[in-house]
N, C-alpha and C positions, 0 to 999 in steps of 0.2 A: 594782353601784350605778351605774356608767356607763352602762351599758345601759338603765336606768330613766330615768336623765336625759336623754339622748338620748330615750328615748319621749316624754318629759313635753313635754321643749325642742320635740319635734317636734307634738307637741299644739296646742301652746301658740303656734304657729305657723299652724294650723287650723281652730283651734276659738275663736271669739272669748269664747264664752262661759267657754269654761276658764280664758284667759286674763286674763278679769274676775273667776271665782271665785280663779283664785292671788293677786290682789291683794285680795280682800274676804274669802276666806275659806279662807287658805292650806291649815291643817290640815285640812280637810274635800277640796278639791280634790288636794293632793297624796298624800291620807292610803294611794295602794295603792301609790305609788310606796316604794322603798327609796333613798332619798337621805339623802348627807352633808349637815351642816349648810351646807358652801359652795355645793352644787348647790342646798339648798331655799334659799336666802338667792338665787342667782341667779336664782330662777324667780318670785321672789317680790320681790324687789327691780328698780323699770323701770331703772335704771340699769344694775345688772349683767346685766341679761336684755338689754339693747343690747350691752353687752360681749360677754356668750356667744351672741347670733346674729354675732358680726360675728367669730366668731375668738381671741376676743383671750381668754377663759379657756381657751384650748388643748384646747378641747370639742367645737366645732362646726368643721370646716375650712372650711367653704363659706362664700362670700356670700350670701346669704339675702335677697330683697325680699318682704317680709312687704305681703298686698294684701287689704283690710277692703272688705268690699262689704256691702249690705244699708243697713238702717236703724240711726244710732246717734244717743245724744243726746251731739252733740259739744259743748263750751262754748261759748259765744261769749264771746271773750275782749274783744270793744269793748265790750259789756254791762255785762261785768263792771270793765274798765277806769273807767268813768263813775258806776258804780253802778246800772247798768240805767234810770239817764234816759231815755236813747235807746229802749228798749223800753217804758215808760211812755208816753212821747210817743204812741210807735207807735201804742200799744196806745188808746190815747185818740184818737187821729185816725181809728182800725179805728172804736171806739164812736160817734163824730159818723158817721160814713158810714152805720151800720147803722142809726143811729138818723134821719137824715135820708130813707133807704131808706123807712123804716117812714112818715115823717110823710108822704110824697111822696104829695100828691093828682091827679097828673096824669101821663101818659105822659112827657111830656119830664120832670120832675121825676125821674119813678121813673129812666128811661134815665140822668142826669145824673149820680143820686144811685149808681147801679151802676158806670159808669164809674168815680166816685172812688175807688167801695169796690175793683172792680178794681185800679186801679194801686195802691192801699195793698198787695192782698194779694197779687196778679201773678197 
């Protein structure tokens, strides 16, 4: 069974996606592993999966820097802090730009009206 956990630990470590399915859909991602209920609790639980990369369930000896690259939908937590005001705002100042873009009858208008929309959207 340690052997499996170490595989899994070492997955899970890997593979972001595996690591998304232990949390969303333990039984299905763990299901060819043979683990104890503490090992599956650890691989499935972010707290004890901090624990057991860092040593401390007497499983993994190593320091481990776990390093996520690619594309991910991370929270934004001021959003969410505020209740996504800030992103309403945003979003509404995007829509007057785009929509000023559209009405822009002249060359310097249109140039004016892209400048805004650029710095809105960088």
């Amino acid at each position: 069974m340690v052997d499996d956990f170490k595989q899994a630990l070492a997955r899970v470590q890997n593979d972001y996606g595996f690591y998304v399915e232990c949390q969303t859909d333990p039984e299905a991602a763990l299901a060819r592993y043979d683990l104890t209920a503490e090992e599956r609790s650890a691989l499935t639980d972010p707290e004890r999966l901090a624990e057991a990369l860092s040593g401390g369930l007497g499983v993994n000896p190593f320091r481990i820097t776990i390093k996520i690259s690619g594309k991910h939908d991370w929270v934004n937590r001021a959003a969410v802090a505020d209740g996504g005001k800030a992103d309403a705002e945003h979003d509404a100042l995007v829509g007057r730009a785009v929509d000023a873009l559209r009405r822009a009858a002249t060359g310097d208008e249109r140039r004016e009206a892209a400048f805004d929309l650029m710095g809105l959207i960088g």
